[in-house]
C-alpha positions as CSV (number, residue, x, y, z in Angstrom):
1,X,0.0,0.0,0.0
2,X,1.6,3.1,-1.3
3,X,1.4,5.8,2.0
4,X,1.6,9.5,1.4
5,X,4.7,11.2,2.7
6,X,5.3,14.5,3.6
7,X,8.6,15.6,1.1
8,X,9.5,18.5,2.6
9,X,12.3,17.7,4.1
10,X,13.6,15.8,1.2
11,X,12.9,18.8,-1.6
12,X,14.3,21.2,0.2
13,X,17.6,19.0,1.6
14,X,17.9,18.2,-2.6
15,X,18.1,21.5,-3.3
16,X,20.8,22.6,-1.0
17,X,22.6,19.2,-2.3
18,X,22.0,19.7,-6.1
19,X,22.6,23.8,-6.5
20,X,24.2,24.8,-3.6
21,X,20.7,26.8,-2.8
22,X,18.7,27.4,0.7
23,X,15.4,26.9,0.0
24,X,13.0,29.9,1.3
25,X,9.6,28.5,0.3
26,X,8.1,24.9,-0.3
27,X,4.6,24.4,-2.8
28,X,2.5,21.8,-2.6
29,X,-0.3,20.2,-4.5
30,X,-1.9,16.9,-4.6
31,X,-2.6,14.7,-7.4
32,X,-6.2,13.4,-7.6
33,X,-8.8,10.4,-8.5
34,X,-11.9,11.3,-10.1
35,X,-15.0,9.5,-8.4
36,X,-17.3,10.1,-11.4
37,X,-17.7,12.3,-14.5
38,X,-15.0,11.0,-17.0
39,X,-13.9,13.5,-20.4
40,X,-16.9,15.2,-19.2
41,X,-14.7,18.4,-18.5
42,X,-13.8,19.5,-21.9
43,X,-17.3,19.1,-22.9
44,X,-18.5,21.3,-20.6
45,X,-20.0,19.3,-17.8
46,X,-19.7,18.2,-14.4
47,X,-16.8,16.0,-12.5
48,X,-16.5,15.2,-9.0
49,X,-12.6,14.2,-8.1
50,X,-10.6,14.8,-4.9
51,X,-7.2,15.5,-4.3
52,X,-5.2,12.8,-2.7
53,X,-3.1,12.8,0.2
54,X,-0.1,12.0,-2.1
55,X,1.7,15.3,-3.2
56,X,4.0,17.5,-5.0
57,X,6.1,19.2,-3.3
58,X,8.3,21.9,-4.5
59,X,11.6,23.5,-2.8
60,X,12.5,26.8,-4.1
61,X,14.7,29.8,-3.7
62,X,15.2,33.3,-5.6
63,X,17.8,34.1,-7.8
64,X,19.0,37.9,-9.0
65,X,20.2,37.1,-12.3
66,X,16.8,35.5,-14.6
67,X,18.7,32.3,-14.5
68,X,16.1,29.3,-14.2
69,X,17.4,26.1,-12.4
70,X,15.1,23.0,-11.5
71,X,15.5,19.2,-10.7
72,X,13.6,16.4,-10.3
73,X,13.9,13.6,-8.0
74,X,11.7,11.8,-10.6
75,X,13.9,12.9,-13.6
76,X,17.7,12.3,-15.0
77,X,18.4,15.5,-15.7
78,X,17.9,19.3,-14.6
79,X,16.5,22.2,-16.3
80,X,18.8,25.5,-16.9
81,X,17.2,28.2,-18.8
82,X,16.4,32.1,-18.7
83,X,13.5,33.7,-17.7
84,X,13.4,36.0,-20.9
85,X,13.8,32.7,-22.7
86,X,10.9,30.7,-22.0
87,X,8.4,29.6,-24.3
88,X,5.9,27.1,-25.6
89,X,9.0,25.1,-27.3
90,X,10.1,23.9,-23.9
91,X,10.3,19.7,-24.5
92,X,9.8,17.0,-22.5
93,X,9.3,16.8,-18.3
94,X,10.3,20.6,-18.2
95,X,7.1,21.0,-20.0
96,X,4.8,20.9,-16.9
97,X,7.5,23.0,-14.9
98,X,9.3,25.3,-16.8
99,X,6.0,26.2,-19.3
100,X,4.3,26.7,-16.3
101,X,6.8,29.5,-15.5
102,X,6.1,30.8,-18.9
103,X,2.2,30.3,-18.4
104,X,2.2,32.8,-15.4
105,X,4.6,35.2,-17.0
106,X,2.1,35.6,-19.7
107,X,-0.5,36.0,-17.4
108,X,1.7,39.0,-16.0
109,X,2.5,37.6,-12.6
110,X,6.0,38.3,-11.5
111,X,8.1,35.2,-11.7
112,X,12.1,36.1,-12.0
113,X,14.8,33.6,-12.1
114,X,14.8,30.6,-9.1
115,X,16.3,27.5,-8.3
116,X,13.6,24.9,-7.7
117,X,13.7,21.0,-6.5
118,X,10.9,18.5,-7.0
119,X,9.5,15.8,-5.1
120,X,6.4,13.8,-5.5
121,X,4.7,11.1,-3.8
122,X,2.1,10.8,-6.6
123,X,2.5,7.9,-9.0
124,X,3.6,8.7,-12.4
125,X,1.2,7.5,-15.5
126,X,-1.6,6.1,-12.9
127,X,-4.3,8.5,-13.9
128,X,-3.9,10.2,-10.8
129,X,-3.0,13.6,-12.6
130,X,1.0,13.5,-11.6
131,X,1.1,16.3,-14.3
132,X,-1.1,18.8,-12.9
133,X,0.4,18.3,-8.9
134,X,3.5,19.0,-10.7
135,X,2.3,22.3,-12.5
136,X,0.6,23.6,-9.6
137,X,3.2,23.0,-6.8
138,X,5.6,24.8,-9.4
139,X,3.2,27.5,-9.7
140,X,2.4,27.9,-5.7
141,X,6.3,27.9,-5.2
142,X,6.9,30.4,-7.7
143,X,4.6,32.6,-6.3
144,X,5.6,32.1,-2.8
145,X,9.3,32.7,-3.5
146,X,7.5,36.4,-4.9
147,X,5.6,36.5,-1.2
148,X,2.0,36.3,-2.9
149,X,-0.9,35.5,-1.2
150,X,-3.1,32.8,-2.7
151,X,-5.9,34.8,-2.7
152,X,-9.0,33.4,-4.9
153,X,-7.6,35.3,-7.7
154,X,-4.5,34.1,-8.0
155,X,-5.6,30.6,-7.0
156,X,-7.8,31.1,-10.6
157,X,-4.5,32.0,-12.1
158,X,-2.7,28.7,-11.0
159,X,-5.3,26.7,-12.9
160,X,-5.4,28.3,-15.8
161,X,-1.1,28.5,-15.9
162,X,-1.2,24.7,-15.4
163,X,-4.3,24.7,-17.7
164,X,-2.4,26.5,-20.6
165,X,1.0,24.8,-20.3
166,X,-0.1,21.5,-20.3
167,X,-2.2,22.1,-23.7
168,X,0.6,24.7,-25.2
169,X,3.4,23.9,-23.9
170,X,3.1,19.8,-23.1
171,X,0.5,19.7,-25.9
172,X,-2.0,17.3,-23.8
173,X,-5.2,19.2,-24.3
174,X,-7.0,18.3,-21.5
175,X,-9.9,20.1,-20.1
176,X,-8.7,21.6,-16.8
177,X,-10.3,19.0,-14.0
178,X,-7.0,18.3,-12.8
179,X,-5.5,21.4,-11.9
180,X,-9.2,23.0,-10.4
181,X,-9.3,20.2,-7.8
182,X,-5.5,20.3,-7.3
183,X,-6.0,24.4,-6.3
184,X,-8.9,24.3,-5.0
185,X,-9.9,21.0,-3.3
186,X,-10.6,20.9,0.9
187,X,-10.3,18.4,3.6
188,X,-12.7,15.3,3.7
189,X,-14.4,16.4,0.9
190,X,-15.1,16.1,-3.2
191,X,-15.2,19.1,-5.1
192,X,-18.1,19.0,-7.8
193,X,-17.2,21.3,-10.4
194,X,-19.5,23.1,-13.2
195,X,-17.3,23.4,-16.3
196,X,-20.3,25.3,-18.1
197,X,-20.5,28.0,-15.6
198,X,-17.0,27.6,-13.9
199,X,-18.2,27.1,-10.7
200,X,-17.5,24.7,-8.1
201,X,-18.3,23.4,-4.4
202,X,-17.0,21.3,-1.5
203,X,-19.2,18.1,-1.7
204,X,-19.0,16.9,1.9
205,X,-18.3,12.8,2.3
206,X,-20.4,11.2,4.3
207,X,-18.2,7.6,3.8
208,X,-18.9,6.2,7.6
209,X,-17.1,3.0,7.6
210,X,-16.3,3.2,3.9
211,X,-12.4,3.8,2.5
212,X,-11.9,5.2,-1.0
213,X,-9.4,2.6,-2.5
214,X,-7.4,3.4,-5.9
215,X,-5.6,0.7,-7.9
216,X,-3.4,1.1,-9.8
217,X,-3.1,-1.3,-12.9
218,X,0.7,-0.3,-13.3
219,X,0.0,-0.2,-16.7
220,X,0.9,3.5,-18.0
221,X,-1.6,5.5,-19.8
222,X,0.3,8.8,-21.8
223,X,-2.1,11.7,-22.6
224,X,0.4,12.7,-25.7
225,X,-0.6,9.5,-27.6
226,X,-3.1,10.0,-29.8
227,X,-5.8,8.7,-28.0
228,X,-7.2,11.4,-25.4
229,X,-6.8,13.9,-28.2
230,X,-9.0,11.8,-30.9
231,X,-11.7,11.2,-28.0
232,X,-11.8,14.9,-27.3
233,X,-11.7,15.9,-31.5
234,X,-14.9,13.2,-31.7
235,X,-16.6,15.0,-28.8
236,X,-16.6,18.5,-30.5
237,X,-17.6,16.5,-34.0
238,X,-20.3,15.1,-32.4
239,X,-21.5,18.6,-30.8
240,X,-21.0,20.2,-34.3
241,X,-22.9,18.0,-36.1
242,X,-26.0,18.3,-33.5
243,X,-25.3,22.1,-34.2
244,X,-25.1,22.7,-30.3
245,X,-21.9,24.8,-28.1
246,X,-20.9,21.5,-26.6
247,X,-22.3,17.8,-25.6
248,X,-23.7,19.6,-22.0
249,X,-26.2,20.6,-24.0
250,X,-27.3,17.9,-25.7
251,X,-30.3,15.1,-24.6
252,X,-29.3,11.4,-25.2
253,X,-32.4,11.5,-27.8
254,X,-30.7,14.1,-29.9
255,X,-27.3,12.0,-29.7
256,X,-28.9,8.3,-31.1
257,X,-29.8,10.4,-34.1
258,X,-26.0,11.2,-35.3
259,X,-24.9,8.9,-38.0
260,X,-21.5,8.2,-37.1
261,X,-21.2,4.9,-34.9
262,X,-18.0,5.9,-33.7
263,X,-19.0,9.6,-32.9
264,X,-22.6,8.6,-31.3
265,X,-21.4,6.0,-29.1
266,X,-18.7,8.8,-27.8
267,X,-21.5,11.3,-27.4
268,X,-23.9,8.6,-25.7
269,X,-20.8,8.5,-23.1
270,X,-20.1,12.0,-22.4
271,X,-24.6,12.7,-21.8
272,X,-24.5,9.5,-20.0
273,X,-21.9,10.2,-18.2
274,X,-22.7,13.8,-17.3
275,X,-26.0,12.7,-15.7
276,X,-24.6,10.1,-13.5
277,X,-22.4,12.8,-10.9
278,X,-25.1,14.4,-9.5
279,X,-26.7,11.1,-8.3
280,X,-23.5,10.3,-7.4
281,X,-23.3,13.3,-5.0
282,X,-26.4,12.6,-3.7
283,X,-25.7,8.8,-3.2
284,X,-22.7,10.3,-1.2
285,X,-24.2,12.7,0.7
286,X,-27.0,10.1,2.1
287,X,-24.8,6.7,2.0
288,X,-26.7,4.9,-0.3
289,X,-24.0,2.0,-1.4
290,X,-26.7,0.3,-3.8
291,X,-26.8,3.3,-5.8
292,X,-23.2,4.2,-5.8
293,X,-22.4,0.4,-6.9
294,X,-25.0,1.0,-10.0
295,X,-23.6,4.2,-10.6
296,X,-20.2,3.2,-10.8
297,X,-20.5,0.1,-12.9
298,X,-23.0,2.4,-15.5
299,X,-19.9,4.4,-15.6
300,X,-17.0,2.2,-16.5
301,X,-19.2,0.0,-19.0
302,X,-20.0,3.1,-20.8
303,X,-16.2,4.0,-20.6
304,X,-15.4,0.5,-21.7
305,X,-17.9,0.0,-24.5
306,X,-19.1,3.1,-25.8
307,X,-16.1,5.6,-24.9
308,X,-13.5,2.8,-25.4
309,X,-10.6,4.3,-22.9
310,X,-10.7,0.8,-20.6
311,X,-8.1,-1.7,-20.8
312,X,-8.3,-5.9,-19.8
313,X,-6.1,-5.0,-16.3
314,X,-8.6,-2.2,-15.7
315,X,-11.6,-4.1,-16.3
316,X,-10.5,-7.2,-13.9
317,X,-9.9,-4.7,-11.6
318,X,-13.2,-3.4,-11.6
319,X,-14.9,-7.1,-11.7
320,X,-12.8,-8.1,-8.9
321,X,-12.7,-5.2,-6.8
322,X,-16.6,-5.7,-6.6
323,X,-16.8,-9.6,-6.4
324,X,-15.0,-9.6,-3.2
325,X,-16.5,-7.1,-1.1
326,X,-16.3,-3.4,-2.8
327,X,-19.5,-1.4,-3.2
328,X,-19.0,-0.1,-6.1
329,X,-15.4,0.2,-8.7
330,X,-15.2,1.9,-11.7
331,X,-11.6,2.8,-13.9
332,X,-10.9,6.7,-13.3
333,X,-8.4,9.1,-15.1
334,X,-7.9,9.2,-19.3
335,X,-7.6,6.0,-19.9
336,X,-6.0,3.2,-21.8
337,X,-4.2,2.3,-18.8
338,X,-4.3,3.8,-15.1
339,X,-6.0,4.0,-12.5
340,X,-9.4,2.1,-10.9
341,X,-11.4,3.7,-7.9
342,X,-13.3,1.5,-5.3
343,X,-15.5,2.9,-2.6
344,X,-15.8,0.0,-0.2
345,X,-15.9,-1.1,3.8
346,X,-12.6,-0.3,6.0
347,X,-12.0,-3.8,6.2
348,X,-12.5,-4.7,3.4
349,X,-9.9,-3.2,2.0
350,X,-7.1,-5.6,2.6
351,X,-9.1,-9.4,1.4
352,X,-10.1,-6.3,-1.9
353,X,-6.1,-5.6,-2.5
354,X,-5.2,-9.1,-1.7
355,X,-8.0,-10.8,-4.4
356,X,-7.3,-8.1,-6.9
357,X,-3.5,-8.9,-6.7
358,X,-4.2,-12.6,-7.1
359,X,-6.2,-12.1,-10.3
360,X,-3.5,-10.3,-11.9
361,X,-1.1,-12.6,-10.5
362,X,-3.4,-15.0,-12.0
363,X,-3.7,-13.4,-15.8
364,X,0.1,-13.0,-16.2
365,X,-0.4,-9.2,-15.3
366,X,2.3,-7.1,-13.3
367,X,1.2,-6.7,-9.7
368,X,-0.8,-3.2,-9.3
369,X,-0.3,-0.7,-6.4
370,X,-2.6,0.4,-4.2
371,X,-3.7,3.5,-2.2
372,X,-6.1,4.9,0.4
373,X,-7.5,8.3,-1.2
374,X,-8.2,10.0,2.1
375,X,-9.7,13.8,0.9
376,X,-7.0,16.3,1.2
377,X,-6.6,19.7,0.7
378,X,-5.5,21.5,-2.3
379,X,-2.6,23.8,-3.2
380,X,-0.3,25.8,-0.8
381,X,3.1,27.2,-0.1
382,X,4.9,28.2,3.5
383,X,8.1,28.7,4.5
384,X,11.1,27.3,4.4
């Protein structure tokens, strides 16, 4: 069982080590698992994730002279670059960190030149928005080492920095989930957010006895592949050729009529899926596990069949998860590869991890990981 860890200590000690460099301020931001409301976010609807008590966590220190110096604990080799020098041409990991640097610079907040170390306690290609924790602890530090207050302004800015680099600069164009919940989730709870009206709310948990379990298949999903992109280039065909601003405003009656296959059984997903969170909110907020099983397996059989993001490791998963004791499982994240998420009893969380490592054990599968999603907060920086 993968346990958070506070990395404070260890960013901050890494950057002494690797640059010489006293670190003055340390960002943080979680990664995340989305309980329900999958691709809905770029098509204008609702999602309901929480952030994770696994983190990013970012050491940094000022420099005088523009020059931009960060490491990874996570990558082979550091970043050096100028601050007048930044752009949407930045390649590979420095992507999420340096274009996020870039991304607030645009945006006409004061970043000037820093050394910065990274930690992370968030698995990497697990669905579980590693990218995004990334962005926005590297965005929080930067604007701590520059003494701002994250006020609800400049919280909005965070997102949309991490937003921005990781579609311009990283060129994943997702649809901004990940680094909303990452800023602006709160303890013990879900945040349901509105991606028509840009709103968002705490969504109390009322989970009693019941553990939110992610599994991690081990089997790496990329967002750069080809594959989120063509679901998200369907979504808007599908929306187009119903004549309508986005698939939030379409009724599953109007989607049956579109004569792509292909392109209707996406759509059917995305109004489907749409109208499941609030229920799920509701079956939440009152306990119900019946409904939150049916909800959940509505969920990933539409992701499986009509969406077509699941994988064989994420589907037994999902089958075994709730054959041995899980109220409801359903995969979470992208896709094609990842993450699953279980909302089950306390104790039944170890016979859960120990059947679904047998059935992988079983099928010739690696062995997955798992983890206990207690609701954290979101983004924040303090002092060194």
């Amino acid at each position: 069982m993968l346990e958070p860890t506070d990395l404070t200590a260890r960013a901050t000690e890494a950057l002494l080590t690797t640059f010489g460099t006293e670190a003055t301020v340390v960002g943080r931001a979680p990664g995340r698992v989305n309980l329900i409301g999958e691709h809905t976010d770029y098509n204008a609807g609702l999602v309901l994730p929480v952030a994770l008590p696994h983190a990013t966590y970012a050491a940094a220190a000022p420099r005088t002279d523009g020059v931009i110096r960060i490491a990874s604990a996570q990558e082979p080799e550091p970043f050096t670059g100028h601050v007048d020098e930044l752009g949407p041409e930045i390649e590979g990991w420095p992507a999420y960190v340096a274009g996020v640097l870039w991304t607030l610079r645009e945006a006409g907040l004061e970043v000037d030149g820093l050394d910065m170390y990274l930690e992370s306690s968030v698995p990497l290609g697990a669905g579980l928005s590693s990218s995004a924790s990334v962005e926005c602890a590297t965005a929080v530090a930067a604007l701590g080492v520059a003494g701002r207050a994250l006020d609800e302004d400049l919280r909005r800015s965070v997102v949309a920095a991490g937003i921005r680099a990781e579609a311009e600069v990283a060129k994943a164009p997702t649809g901004g989930m990940d680094q909303t919940v990452a800023v602006f989730a709160e303890t013990g709870g879900a945040l349901l957010i509105d991606f028509d009206s840009g709103e968002h709310r705490n969504v109390p948990l009322a989970l009693g006895d019941r553990t939110i379990l992610v599994t991690d298949t081990r089997v790496k999903h990329q967002l750069t592949d080809g594959g989120y992109a063509a679901r998200r280039a369907q979504c808007e065909k599908a929306a187009a050729d119903l004549g309508l601003r986005s698939l939030r405003e379409a009724a599953l009656e109007q989607v049956e009529t579109l004569a792509d296959d292909v392109v209707r059984r996406r759509a059917r997903h995305i109004v489907t899926e749409i109208a499941r969170v609030e229920p799920t909110v509701t079956a939440l907020g009152s306990g119900d596990r019946a409904a939150i099983g049916e909800l959940f397996a509505a969920s990933h059989a539409s992701m499986r069949d009509d969406f077509e993001i699941s994988v064989p490791e994420l589907d037994l998963a999902v089958s075994t998860a709730v054959t041995s004791g899980a109220d409801g499982a359903r995969m979470t994240g992208g896709g094609f590869g990842g993450s699953i998420v279980s909302i089950l009893p306390a104790d039944a969380v170890e016979p859960v991890t120990a059947a679904i490592d047998k059935a992988f054990a079983e099928a010739g599968h690696n062995p997955p990981g798992h983890l206990i999603a207690t609701p954290a907060a979101g983004a924040s920086w303090a002092s060194a």
